[in-house]
N, C-alpha and C positions, 0 to 999 in steps of 0.2 A: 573762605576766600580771603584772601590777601588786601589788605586798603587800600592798595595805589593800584594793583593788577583789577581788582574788581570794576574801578569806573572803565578801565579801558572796554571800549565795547569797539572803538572805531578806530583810525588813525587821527582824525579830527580830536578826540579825547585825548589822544597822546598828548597833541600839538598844542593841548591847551593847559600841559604841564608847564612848571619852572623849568628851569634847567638843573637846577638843586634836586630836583625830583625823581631824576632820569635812571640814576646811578640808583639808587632803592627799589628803583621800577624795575633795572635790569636784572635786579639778584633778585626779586621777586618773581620774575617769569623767565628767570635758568630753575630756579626752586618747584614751581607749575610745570616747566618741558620734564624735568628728571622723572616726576612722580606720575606725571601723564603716559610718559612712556613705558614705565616700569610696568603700569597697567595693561598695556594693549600690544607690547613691544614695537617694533619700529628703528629708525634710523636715529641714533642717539647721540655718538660723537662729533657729528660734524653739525648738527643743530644745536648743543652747546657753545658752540665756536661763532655762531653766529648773532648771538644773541643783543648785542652790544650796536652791531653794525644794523642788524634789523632796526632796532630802536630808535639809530641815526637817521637812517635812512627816510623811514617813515617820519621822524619829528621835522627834518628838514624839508622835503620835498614832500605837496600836495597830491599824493595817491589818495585816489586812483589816477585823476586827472592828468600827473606825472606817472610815467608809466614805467614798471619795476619787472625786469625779466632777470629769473634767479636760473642760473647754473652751477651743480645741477642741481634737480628740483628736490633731491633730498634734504636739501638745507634748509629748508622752507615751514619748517614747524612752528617758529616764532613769529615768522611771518604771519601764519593762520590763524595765534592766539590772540596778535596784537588786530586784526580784519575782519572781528565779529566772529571769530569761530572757536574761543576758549571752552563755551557749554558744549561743546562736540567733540572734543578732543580726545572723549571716551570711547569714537566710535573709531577712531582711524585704522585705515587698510581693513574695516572689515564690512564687509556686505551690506549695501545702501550706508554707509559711514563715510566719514572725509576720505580722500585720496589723500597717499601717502608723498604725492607730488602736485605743483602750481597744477590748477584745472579750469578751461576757460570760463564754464559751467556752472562750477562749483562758486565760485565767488568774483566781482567784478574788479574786485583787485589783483586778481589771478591772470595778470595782462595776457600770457601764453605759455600755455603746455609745455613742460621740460621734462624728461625720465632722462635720458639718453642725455649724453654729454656733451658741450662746445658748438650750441646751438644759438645763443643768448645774441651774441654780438650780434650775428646775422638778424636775428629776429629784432632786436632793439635797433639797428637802424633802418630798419625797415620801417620801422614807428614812428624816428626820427627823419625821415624823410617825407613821411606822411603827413606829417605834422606842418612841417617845411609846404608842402606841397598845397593843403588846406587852409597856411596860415595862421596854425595854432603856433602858441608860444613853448609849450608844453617839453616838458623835459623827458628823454628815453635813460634807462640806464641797465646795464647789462653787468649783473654780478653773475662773478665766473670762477672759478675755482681753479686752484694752478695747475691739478690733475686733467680738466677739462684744458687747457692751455697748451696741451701736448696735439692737440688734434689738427690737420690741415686744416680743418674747416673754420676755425677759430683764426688762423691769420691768412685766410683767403676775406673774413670779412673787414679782419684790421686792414688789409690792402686796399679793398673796397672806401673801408671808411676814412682814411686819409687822407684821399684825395674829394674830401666832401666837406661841407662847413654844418655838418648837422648839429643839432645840438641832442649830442650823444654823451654819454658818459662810461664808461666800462671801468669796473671796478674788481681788479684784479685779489680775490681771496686766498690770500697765499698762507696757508697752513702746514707747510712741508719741507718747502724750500730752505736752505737756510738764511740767515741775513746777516751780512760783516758790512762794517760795525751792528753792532746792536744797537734794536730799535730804541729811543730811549729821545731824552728832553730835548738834544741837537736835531734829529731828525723831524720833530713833532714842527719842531721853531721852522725848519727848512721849508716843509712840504705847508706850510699855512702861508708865508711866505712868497714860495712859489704858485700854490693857487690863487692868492690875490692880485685885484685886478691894475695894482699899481707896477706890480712886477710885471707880468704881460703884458700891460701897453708901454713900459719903458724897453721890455726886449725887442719886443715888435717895434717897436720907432728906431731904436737901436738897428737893428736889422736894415733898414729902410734907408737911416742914413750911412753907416756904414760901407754900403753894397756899392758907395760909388768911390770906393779908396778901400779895391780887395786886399789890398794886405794887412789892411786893419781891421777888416771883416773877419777875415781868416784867424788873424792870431786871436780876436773876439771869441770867435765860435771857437777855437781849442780851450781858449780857458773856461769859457762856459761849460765844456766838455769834458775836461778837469777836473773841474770845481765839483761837479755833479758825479762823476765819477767817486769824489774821496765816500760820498752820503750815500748814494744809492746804487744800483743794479746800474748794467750797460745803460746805453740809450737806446737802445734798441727800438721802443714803441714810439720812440721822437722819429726815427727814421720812418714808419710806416707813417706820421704826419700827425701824430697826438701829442697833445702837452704832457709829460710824464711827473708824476706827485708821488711824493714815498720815497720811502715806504714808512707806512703812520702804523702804530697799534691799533692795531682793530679790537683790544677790549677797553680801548681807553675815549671814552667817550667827550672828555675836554678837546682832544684831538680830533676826534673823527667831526665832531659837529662845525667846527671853526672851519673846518678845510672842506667840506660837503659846503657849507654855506657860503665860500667863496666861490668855489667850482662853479655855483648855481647863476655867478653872472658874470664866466667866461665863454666867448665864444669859442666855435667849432668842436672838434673832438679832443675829449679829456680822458687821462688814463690814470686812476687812482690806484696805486697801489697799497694795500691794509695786509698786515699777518696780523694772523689769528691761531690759536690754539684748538685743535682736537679734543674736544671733552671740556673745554673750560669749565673749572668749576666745580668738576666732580675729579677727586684725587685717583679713583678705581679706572674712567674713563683718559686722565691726562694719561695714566701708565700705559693703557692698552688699548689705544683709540681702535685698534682693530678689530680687538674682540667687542665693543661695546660700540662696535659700526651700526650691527643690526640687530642687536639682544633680541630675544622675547621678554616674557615676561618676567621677572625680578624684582626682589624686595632691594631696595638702594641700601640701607644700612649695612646688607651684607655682600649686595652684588651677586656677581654671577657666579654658581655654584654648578660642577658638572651633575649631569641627569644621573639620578637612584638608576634606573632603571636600563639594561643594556640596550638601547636603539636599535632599528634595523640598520643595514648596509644603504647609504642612499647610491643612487648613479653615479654619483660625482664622484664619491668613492671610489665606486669600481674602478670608474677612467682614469683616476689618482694611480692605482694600487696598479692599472695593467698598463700604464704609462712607462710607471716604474719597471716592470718586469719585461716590460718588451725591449727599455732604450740599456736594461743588461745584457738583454741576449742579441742586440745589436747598434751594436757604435754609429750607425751613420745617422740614426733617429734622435732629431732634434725636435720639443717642444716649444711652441708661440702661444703667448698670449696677449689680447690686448689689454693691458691694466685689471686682468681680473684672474693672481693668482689662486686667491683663496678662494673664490667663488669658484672657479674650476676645480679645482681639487690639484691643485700644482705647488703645493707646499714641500711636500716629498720629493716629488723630483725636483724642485732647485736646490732644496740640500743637497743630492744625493750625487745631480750631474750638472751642478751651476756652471759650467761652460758648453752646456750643450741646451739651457733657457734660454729663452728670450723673451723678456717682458718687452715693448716697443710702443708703450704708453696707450691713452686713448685713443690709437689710428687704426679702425679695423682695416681700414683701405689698402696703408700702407701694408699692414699684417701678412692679410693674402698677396701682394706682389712680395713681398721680402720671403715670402713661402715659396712662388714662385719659382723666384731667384736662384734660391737654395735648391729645388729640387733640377732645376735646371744642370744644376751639378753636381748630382748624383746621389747628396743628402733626402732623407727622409723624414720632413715635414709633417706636423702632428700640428694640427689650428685648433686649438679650445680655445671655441668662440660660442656666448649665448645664441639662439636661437633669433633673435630681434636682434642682435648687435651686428650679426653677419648682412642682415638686410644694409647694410651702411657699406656694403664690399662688394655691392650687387654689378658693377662693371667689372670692376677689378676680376671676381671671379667667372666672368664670362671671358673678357678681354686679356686677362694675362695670366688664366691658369686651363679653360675648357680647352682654348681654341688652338691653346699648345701642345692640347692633352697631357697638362703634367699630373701626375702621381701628389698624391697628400690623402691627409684624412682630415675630415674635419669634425672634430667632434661636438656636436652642436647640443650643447646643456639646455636645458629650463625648453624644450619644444612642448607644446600642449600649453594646458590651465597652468599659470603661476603660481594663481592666490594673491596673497596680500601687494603687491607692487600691481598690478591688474593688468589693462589694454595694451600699456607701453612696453609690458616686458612680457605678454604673451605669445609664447613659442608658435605661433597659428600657421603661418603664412610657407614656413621654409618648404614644404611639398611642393604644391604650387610653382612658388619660384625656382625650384633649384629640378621639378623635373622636368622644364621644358629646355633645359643646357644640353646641349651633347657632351659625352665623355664626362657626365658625373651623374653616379648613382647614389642612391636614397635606402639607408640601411634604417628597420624601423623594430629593434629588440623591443621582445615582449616581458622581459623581467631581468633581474640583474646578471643571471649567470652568460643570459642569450648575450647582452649588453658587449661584456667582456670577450663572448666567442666572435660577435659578430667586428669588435673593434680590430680581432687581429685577423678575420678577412679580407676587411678595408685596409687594413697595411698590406697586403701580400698584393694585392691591384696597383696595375701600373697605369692608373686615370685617378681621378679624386673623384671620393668616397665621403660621404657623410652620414655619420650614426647619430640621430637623433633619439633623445631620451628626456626624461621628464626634471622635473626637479625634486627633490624627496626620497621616499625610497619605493620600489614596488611592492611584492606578491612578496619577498622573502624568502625567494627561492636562494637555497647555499652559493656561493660564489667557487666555481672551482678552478684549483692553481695553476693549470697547464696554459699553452697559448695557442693550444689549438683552435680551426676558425672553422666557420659551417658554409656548407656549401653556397657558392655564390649566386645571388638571385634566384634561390630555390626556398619555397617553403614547405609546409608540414601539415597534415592532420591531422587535428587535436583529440577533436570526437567526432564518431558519426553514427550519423542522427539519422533524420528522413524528410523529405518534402521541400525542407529548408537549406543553404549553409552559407552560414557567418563568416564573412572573410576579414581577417581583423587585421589595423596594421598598428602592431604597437601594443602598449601597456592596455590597452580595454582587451584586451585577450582574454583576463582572470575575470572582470565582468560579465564577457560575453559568455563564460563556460557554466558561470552561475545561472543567465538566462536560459541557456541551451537545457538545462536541466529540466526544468517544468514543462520547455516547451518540445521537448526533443529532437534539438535541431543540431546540426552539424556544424563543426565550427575548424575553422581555417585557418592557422597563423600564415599569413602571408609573408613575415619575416621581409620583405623588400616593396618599397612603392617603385623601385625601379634599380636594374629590369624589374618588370613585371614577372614571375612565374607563370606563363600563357599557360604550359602542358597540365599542370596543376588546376588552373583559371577553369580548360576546356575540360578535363575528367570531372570534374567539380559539377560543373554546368550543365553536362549531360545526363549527371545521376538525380538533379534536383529537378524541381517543380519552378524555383525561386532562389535570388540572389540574394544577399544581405552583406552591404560594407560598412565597416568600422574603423572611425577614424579619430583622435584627438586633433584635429585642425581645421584648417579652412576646407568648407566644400566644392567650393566652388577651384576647378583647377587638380583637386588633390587626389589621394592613392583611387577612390572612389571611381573618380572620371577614368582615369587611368584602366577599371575595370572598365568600364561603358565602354572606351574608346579599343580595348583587347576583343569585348564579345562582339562588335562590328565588324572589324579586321575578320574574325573566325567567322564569321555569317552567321554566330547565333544571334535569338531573339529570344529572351531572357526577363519576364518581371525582376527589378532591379529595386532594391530600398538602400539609399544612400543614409548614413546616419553620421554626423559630426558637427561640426558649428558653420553654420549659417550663415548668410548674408550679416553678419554685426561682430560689434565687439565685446568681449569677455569685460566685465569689471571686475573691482576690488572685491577679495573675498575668502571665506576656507572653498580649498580646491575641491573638497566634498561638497560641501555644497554647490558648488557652481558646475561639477559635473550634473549631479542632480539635477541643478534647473534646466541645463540643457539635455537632460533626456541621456544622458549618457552613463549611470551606472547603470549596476545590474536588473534594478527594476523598470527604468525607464528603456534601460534596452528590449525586456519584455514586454513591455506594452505597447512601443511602436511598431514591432513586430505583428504582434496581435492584432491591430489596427489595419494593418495595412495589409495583412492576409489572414484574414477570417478564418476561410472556408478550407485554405491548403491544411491549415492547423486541427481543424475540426474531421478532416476528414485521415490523417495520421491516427 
């Protein structure tokens, strides 16, 4: 271990560094993130970038007591090292191991839960009013990321917060953006400057006396408006009612401490602006902050090197590859994303048709009504949106796409187990929510070829359509090149069996056909949580003894109930064994095992089975 990383246990040990110590401190635990993560993989380039500004933050301001809400919560690695959590660092995103994001649970410096993007503000003046409200003196601060910055919800709280005298701080981490002029010794000198409290109360006096001789106010505020203009960005966050600083280097630690430790005895709301570098630190990571977003594992000397070994097709893929070959064989199909090319698989098609993309930043809200819009006119709208990200479009998609009954598809990635990102980014929920909408159906492929047939079903429907699929890849079934689609709301009979049958919606198909083997039971792709396939439901119903539903999500609400609620309608009366995730949330973890402890591979699907009908089994 390192000399100066090793005493750190606390923020309090920080804090009882020099300031001479700071800068050795930092290249010390950029050197601890690289190698840590190399081990367990994880989010690499944008915890690089932070590492400087962690260090600030924490030496300046008494965390916990001062409360630190990071946006978003990927950034947070040095956070954790510097918070008592360096001896653990071995275990991250994996099963009972650290979250790969702030957890409130996990550590009490972990002010509040971040996965999801442009959350921070809102939640830090919430703190900062609390505070207010109690009487504490206590500082809130909200670091936020410029990606995170694109989201309504992020200057619905700057509006909020302007008109307030919290003592809030948001710290804009701008790693993207560009900046003219360059950041450098004039800006540093400005923004320390501007956050001291001698300039503050001379503008605010200024202001005050001013205001009674407006025409010297006036020409006052344009040259202050001027002035600020040659150094920094608009004013823009002056107008929402914050003091605006920057923009300072966020790897330069002279700078950021001087102007944090001003800020710390100005009132109301303060907007710090820092850039920072993607990867700092490591040359592999500054070239290609993309690819070394969310590495796995890698030796750093050599970096990332592609797989020996030919990989299966994952989903994303498919959606990539039939994206491509649908928006050839027809012009009006346009793709949306909200800021998650790569993770959808949307690389391909913005080469191929980059004026028929549309990236539209972190706003999934905006997303679905600009989907809306388009389909309104005649365009055909394709939403690759994660599974948890669409939960954040939950009106929108009722209010300006069911009740109009427009036409889209939405292709919802990452539904089911995750794995390593855990609760926050588990697909569980969208059955549920998305079958109680009118005019949208619930398309649920059981391997990558279905995937593909069933996405260009959902295009030929004139209501929105969502295919939900896992993250990784399935069964390995071949992908084949045509774009024809299977029939709508109908499924299939996989095997048949006796006494029993398995009706599955989704990727637990190839599980359930492994169970069905020992126990000789019948097994269902239902291919659709909605419509439901009734005619299928009732012939099904009537040859068995007993039901069995399979599902990767939430039970409560999902394709399961959907059955119950079909055999009531039909007046049958049916032993029913629901099987999927339960009243809770999925954690951090490999997706095999986490099916596993929820009973849902192939062995645990045969033995809940087993348990829960004895006698039907024994007597087969």
């Amino acid at each position: 271990m390192s000399s100066l990383l090793s005493t750190i246990n606390s923020p309090a040990d920080l804090r009882a560094l020099s300031r001479q110590q700071l800068v050795p401190l930092a290249d010390e635990l950029r050197s601890f993130l690289l190698h840590s993560v190399a081990q367990t993989g994880g989010h690499l380039s944008s915890n690089l970038g932070t590492v400087e500004l962690t260090v600030a933050l924490h030496y300046v301001f008494n965390t916990p007591d001062d409360r630190v809400v990071w946006d978003v919560g990927h950034q947070t690695y040095p956070h954790k090292i510097l918070t008592g959590r360096r001896d653990r660092m071995s275990s991250l995103r994996q099963r009972h191991g650290l979250s790969g994001f702030p957890k409130r649970d996990e550590s009490i410096y972990d002010a509040f839960g971040t996965a999801h993007s442009s959350t921070s503000i809102s939640a830090a003046l919430g703190m900062a009013i609390a505070a207010q409200l109690k009487g504490d003196a206590r500082h809130s601060i909200a670091v936020i990321g410029d990606g995170a910055m694109t989201a309504g919800m992020a200057f619905e709280a700057l509006n909020n917060a302007g008109v307030t005298q919290a003592r809030l701080l948001v710290i804009l981490n701008d790693n993207d953006m560009s900046i003219s002029p360059p950041v450098g010794a004039l800006n540093r000198y400005l923004a320390q400057l501007m956050s001291g409290r001698f300039y503050a109360t001379a503008k605010n006096v200024g202001k005050q006396v001013l205001k009674g001789a407006p025409p010297l106010f006036e020409l006052a505020k344009r040259f202050e408006e001027h002035a600020k203009g040659m150094v920094v960005p608009a004013t823009l966050f002056e107008k929402f009612g914050f003091n605006y600083i920057g923009p300072i280097d966020g790897h330069d630690l002279d700078s950021l401490i001087p102007t944090l430790e001003n800020i710390k005895h100005l009132e109301g709301p303060q907007f710090l602006h820092v850039v920072t570098k993607k990867g700092q630190g490591y040359d592999l990571a500054e070239a290609d902050p993309v690819a070394y977003h969310g590495p796995g594992k890698f030796d750093p000397a050599v970096g990332l090197v592609p797989a020996s070994t030919v990989a299966k097709t994952t989903f994303t893929q498919v959606f990539g590859q039939w994206l491509c070959d649908m928006a050839e064989h027809d012009p009006l199909l346009v793709g949306i994303t909200p800021a998650m090319r790569e993770g959808s698989g949307m690389v391909k098609f913005h080469q191929r048709f980059p004026e028929r993309y549309f990236d539209v930043g972190i706003a999934e809200q905006h997303a679905l009504t600009f989907a809306a819009g388009l389909a309104c006119e005649g365009i055909k709208p394709v939403v690759a949106i994660y599974s948890t990200f669409l939960q954040r479009a939950y009106d929108q998609l009722i209010h300006d796409v069911a009740l109009q009954k427009l036409p889209m598809v939405l292709a919802l990635d990452r539904a089911g187990i995750v794995g390593a990102d855990g609760a926050t980014h588990a697909g569980l929920f969208d059955i549920p929510f998305l079958r109680c909408i009118p005019h949208v159906s619930i398309a649920c492929p059981a391997d990558e070829n279905e995937c593909r047939q069933l996405l260009s079903t959902a295009f030929a429907q004139d209501h929105c359509v969502a295919v939900r699929y896992p993250r990784g890849a399935g069964a390995g079934v071949p992908v084949q090149a045509g774009l024809e689609g299977l029939p709508f709301g109908k499924g299939e009979l996989r095997r048949q069996g006796q006494g029993i049958a398995v009706l599955v919606f989704g990727t637990l198909l190839y599980p359930a056909l492994k169970a069905a083997e020992s126990l000789n039971l019948t097994v269902v792709n239902m291919r659709w949580a909605k419509p439901l396939d009734v005619d299928l439901l009732a012939d099904v119903a009537a040859s068995h003894e007993a039901l069995v539903t399979l599902e990767e999500g939430a039970l409560m609400g999902g394709a399961g109930d959907a059955v119950l609620e079909a055999l009531q309608t039909l007046g049958l009366i049916k032993p029913v064994l629901s099987l999927g995730v339960g009243d809770q949330l999925t954690e951090h973890g490999d997706p095999v095992h986490l099916l596993a402890e929820l009973g849902l591979d192939a062995p645990g699907i045969a033995a809940s089975i087993s348990q829960r009908f004895p006698k039907l089994l024994s007597s087969v």
